[in-house]
C-alpha positions in Angstrom: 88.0 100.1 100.2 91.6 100.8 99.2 93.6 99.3 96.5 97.1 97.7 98.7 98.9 96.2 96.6 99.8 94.9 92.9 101.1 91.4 92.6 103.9 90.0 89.2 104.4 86.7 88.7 108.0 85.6 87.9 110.0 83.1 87.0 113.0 84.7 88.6 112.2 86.6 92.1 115.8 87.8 92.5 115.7 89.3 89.0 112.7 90.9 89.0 113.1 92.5 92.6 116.7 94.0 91.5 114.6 95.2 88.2 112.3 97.5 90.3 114.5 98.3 93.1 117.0 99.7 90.6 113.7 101.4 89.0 112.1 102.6 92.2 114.8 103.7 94.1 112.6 101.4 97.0 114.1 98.4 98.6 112.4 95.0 98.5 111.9 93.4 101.7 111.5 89.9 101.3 109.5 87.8 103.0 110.5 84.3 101.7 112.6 83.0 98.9 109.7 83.3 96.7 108.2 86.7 98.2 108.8 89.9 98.4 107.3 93.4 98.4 108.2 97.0 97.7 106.6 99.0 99.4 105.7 102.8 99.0 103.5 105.2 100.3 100.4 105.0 98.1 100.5 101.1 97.8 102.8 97.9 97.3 104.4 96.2 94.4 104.6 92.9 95.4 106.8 89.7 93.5 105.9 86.1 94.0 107.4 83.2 92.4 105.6 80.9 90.0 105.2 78.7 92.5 102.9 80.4 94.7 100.4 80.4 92.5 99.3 76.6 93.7 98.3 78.6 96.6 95.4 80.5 94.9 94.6 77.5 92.2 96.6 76.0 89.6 97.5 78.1 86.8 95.6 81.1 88.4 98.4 83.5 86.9 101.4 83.2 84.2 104.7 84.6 84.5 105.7 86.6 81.5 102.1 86.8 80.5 100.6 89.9 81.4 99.0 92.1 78.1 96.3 93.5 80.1 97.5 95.8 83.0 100.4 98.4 83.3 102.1 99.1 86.3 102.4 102.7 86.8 104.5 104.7 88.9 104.0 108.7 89.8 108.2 110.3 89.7 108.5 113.8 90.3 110.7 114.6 86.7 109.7 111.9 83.9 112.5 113.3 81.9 115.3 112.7 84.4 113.9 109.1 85.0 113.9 108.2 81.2 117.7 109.1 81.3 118.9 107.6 84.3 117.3 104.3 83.1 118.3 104.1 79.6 121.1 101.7 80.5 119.1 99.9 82.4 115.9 99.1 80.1 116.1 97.4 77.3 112.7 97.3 75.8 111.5 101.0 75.5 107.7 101.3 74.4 107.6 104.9 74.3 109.9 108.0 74.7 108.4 111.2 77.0 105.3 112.4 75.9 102.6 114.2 77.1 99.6 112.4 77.4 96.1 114.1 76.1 95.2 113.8 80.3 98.0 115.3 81.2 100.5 113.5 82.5 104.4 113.2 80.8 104.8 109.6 80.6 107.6 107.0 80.1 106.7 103.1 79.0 109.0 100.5 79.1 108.6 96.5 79.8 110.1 94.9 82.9 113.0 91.5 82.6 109.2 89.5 82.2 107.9 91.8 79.6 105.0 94.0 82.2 104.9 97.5 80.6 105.7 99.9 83.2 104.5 103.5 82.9 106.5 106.8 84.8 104.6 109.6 84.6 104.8 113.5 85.7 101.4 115.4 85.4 102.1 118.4 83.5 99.3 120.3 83.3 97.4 122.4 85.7 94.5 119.7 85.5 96.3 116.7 86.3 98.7 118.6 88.8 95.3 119.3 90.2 94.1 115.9 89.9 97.2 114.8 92.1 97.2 117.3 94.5 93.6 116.5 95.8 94.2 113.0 95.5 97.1 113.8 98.5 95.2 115.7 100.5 
């Protein structure tokens, strides 16, 4: 089995896809006017409008709603990425630090309020970590 992909719920498609291509550095590719996905090599961030959500059951998911899950992203200097974004995010969470597992990590919230996480693993574990997990 292999996680594919994670799915937000918005409001605003259009807004949320230029968030996390702007982010990213990846290009949406959209499907419909109330789909898209970014895709990258270890898996997919995908954006559907509130809409879609009838498809799956009625008030299956909330935009703007998510406390529960943070969308994280592996960048190969944390650091740099905190700078090039700062006038770009407007709700920082947390500033670089090195976590106690090793990883240098960035949190800020998306335009819907998701907290997304950069991180750069620092240490000779989590470099490790990461390494065999490529391999």
């Amino acid at each position: 089995m292999n996680l594919v992909s994670i799915r937000i719920i918005t409001d605003d498609v259009d807004r949320a896809a230029r968030f996390y291509e702007l982010a990213t550095g990846v290009t949406p590719v959209r499907y419909t006017p109330v789909f898209v996905e970014l895709q990258t090599a270890a898996g997919t961030l995908a954006i559907g409008h509130t809409s879609t959500t009838a498809l799956f059951g009625e008030g299956s998911a909330r935009p703007a709603d998510n406390h529960s899950a943070i969308i994280e992203f592996r960048v190969d200097d944390v650091d740099a990425e905190h700078e090039r974004l700062q006038p770009h995010v407007s709700d920082w969470v947390q500033a670089p630090t090195t976590m106690p597992w090793g990883n240098r990590s960035i949190l800020f919230r998306d335009p819907d309020g998701n907290l997304v996480n950069f991180f750069t693993p620092v240490t000779a574990d989590a470099i490790a970590k990461f390494d065999a997990v490529r391999s």
